[in-house]
N, C-alpha and C positions, 0 to 999 in steps of 0.2 A: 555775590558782590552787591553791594549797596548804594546806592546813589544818597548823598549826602550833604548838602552843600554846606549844611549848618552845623556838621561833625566838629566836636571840641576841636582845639589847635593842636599839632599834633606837639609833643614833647623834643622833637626829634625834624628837623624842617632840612629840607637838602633841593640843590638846582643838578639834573643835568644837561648837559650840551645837545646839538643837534643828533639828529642820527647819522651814522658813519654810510650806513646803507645809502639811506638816504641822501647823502650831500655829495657822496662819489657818483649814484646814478644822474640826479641833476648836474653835475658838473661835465661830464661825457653829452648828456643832452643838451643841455647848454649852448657848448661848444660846438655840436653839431648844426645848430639851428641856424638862420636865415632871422636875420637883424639882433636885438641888444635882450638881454637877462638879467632881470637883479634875484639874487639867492638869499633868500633872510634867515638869520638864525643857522648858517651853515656851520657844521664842525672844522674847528681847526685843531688838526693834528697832525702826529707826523705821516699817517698812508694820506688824510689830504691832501697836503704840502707837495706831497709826490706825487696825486694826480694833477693837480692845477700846474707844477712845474711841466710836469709830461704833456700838457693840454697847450699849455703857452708853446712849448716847443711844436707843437704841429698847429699851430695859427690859432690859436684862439687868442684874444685877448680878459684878463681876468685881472680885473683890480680890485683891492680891497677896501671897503671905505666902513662907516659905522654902521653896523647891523648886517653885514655882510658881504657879498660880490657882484659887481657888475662885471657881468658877462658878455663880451662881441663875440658871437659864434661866426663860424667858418663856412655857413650854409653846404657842410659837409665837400668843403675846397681843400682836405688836407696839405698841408706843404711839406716838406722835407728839408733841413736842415745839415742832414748827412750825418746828424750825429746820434752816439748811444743813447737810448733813454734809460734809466737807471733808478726801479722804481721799492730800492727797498726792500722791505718783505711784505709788500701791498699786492697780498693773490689777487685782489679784484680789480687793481688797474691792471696789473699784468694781462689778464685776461679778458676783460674789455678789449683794453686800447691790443692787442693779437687782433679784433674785428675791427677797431676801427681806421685801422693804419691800412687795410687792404684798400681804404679808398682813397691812397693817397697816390702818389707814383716815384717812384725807385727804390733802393734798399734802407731796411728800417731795421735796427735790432735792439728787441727790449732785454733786460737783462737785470739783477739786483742783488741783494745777499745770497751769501750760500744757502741760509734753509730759502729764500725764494728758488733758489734753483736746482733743491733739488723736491720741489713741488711740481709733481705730474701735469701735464697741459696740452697732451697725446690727442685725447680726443676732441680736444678743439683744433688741433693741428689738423687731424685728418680730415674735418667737417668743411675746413677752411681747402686745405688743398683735393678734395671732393667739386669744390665749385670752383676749380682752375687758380684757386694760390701757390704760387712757387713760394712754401714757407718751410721750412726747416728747425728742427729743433736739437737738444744733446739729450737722447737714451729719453725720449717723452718729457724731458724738462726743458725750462731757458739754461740759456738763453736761446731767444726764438730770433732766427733770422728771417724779415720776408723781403722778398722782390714785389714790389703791389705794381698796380696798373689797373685799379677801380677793382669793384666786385659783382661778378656775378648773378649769385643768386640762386633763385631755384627750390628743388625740392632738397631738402635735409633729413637726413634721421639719425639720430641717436640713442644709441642703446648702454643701459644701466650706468649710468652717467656718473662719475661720484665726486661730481660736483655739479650744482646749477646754474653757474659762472658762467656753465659753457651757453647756457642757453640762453640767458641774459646777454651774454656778450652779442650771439649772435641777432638777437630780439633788436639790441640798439641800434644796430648797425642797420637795418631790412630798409628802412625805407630810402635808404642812399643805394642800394644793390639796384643792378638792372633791371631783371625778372621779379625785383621781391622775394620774401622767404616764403614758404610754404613745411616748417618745421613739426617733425614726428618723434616722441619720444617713446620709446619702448622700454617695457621691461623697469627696473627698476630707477624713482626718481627720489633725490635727498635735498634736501632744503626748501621743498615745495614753494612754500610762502613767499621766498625771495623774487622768483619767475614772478608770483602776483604782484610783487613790491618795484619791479621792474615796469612791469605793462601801466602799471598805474602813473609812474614820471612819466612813460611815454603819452601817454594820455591827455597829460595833465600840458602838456607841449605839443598838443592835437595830431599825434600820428593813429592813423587807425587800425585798429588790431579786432581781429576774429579769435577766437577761441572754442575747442569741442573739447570738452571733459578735460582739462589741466593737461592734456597729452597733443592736444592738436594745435596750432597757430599759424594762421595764415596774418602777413604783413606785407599790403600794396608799394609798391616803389612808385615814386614821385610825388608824396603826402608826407612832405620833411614838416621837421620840429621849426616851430615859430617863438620868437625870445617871448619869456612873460616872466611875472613875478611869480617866483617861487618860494614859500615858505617849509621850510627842512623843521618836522616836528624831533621833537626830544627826544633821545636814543632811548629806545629800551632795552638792549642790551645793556647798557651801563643803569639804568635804571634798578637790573635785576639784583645788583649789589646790596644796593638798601634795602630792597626788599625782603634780601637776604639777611639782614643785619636786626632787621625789627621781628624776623621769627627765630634769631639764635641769642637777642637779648632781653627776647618778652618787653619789646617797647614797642609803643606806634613811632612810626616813621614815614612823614609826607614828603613824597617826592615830586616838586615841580615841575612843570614843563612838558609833562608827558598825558597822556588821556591815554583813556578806557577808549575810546574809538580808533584807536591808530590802527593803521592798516600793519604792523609789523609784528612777525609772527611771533620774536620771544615774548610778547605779551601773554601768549599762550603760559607761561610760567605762573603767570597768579592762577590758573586754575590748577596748576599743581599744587600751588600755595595753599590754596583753601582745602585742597585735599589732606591736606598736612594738617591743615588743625587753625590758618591763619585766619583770619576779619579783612576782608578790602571792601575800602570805601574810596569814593570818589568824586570829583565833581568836574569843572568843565575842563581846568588843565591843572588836575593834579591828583597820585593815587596815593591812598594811605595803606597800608599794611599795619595787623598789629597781632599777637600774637598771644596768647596765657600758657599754651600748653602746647607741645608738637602731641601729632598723632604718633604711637606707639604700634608695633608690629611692623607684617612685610608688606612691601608697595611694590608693584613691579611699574615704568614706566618706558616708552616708544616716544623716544628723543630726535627720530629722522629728521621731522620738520623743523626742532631748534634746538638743534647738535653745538650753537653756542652756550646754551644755557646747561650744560654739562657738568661744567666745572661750576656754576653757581648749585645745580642740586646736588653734587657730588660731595660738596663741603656739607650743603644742610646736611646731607646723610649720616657723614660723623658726628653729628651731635644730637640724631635721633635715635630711639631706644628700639628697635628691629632692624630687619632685611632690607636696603632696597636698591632694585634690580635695575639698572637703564641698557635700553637694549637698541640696537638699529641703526648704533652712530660707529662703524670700523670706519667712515671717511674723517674723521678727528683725524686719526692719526696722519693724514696729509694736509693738516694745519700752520698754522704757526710754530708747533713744537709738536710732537707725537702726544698728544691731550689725555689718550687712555693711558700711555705707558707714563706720560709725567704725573697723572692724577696717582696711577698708584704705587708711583716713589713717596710723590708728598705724601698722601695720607695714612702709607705707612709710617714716614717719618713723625709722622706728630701721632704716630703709637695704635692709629687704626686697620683692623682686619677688612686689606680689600684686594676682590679676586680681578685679573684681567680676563676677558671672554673675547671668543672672537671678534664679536660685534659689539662689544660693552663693559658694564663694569657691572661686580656682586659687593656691594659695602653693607660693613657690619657695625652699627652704629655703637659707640663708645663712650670712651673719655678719652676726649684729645689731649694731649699732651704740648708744652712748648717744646720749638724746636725753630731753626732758619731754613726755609724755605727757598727752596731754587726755583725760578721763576724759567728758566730756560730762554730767555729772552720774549717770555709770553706772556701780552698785559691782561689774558682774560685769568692765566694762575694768580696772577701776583694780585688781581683786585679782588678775588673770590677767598684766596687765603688771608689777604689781609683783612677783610671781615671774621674770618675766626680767629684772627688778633683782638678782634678787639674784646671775643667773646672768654679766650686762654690769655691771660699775661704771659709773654716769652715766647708767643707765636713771631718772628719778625719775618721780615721779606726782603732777601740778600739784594736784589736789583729792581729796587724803586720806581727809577726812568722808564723801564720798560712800556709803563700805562702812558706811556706823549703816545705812542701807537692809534688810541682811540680813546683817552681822555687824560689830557694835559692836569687838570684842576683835579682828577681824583683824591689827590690829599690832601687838598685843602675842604673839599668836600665833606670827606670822610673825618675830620677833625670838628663838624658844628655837632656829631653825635658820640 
């Protein structure tokens, strides 16, 4: 990777939005915090829309003005309204706001589309009724009913978690519990990166956190979050799209808004990229990708830690000439749509040889073919296949909409290349 500031202009110039991670975790801290918040550069989309709506409903106040939101947090005063909150197919407010409603008092029930409900949320139910929640859920999924009456605390542990929601949720929540968390993770963890992407808002909103080797956290109660200016950097996830675009159309492609220093893990994708055969360059907020040749033969790659960027190498895969292996991500399938079993509908359907594995996918690089593309009501398919539109004429993408999920502008984006 190259540091460049003086790098030609690229051919190919594109903006993304905030990060989704990133604007849902501040918006939860926010609103927890003790006096006012502005959020600069936050995303707005439709899982935001539905944490700020869920946010305002338990007293926050959140208004929109140019460059982002001002935030009047709750100094973790929950209120109750008595009503559903109804969040969508937004897994990560779901399971936040499961932690943060415990600190409110009487009955609360979050609830949203059917594939949200029928997304697992077992083991935060049990972590949560372990420190004395009367919380209920249907067969491990929402809708979650709880009785709150503040929270606890205490010691936690979690074993093979298969998701890292749970521990975020519970991370946000510690410094409003009684005793504090004192959280153990065992056995096996997936989405690693996230938990760091977590402690770091908290941080950033002066809560104090301890940490021993990614598996240990202790969190003091009574060192609540203080309102500050928070600036939300550029999604890399959405990012990964174009990245994806400038090594399936041998163009440079600069994408703005994002750095080489973000703390978020799909960044980890450019060093798959470079392993592929791609050039990145970079400078203070913005990275280039550019690409002559894909690397040829077999790859095997360990996708645990950014299990969204699947479907971005799953498509490179079709259009490179050997094997390649992703392995360690079976928690796709409790996504937004079944991610392993939808990738290898589509990329049979556009005529490529790909095997499902327990824990991954075996693609065998080809000639894609056109074909219409079911998105399953998932914006990370529909924006990873519609980059191999641009690369096969007759590739299309039966539902559009889908991407207001986590990037409204995506095709207008996608139209300056």
């Amino acid at each position: 990777m190259n540091n460049n500031e003086h790098f030609r202009a690229a051919p190919g110039i594109v903006r993304v939005p905030g990060s989704k991670s990133l604007t849902q975790r501040a918006l939860v801290v926010a609103a927890l915090a003790q006096d006012n918040s502005f959020i600069s550069n936050a995303l707005i989309s439709e899982d935001t829309l539905y944490m700020m709506d869920a946010l305002r409903a338990l007293g926050a106040q959140i208004v929109a003005v140019d460059g982002g939101y001002y935030v009047s947090g709750t100094a973790g005063k929950i209120i109750n309204h008595g009503q559903e909150l109804f969040l969508g197919n937004n897994g990560t407010a779901l399971r936040f706001l499961m932690a943060l409603i415990t600190l409110g008092q009487g009955k609360y029930v979050l609830t949203g589309e059917k594939r949200l409900c029928e997304r697992p949320v077992g083991a935060l139910v049990d972590a949560l009724r372990n420190m004395g929640v009367d919380i209920s859920c249907n067969n491990n999924c929402p809708p979650v009913t709880i009785n709150a009456g503040g929270l606890e605390g205490g010691q936690v542990i979690l074993r093979d978690i298969e998701s890292s929601q749970y521990v975020s949720a519970l991370l946000l929540c510690a410094p409003y519990t009684k005793k504090g968390i004192d959280l153990d993770l065992q056995g096996k963890i997936v989405s690693a990166p996230y938990i760091d992407l977590t402690i770091s808002v908290m941080r950033d909103f002066g809560a104090k956190i301890s940490e021993t080797d990614g598996r240990h956290y202790h969190v003091a109660a009574g060192k609540i979050y203080q309102g500050c200016e928070y600036f939300v950097e550029g999604d890399a996830s959405s990012a990964s799209y174009f990245f994806l675009a400038a090594a399936l159309l041998k163009k440079s492609i600069r994408v703005e808004g994002v750095s080489w220093k973000s703390r978020q893990g799909d960044m980890l994708i450019l060093n798959i990229l470079e392993e592929l055969g791609c050039r990145i360059n970079y400078g203070d907020k913005w990275i280039e990708v550019s690409c002559e040749k894909l690397e040829d033969g077999d790859f095997t790659f360990d996708l645990n830690d950014i299990p969204d960027m699947v479907p971005t190498l799953a498509v490179l895969a079709a259009f490179r000439s050997g094997k390649t292996i992703i392995n360690n991500v079976a928690h796709l399938r409790l996504k937004e749509s079944n991610r392993l079993g939808v990738l290898a509908n589509e990329l049979t359907r556009i005529g490529i040889a790909i095997r499902e594995t327990a824990t991954g996918l075996v693609i065998e690089g080809g000639r894609p073919k056109p074909a219409q593309i079911e998105t399953y009501n998932d914006h990370r398919i529909a924006m990873s296949f519609a980059i191999a539109g641009l690369a096969v004429r007759g590739i299309e993408i039966a539902d559009k909409k889908c991407v207001d999920k986590s990037f409204p502008g995506f095709w207008k984006e996608l139209e300056k290349i």
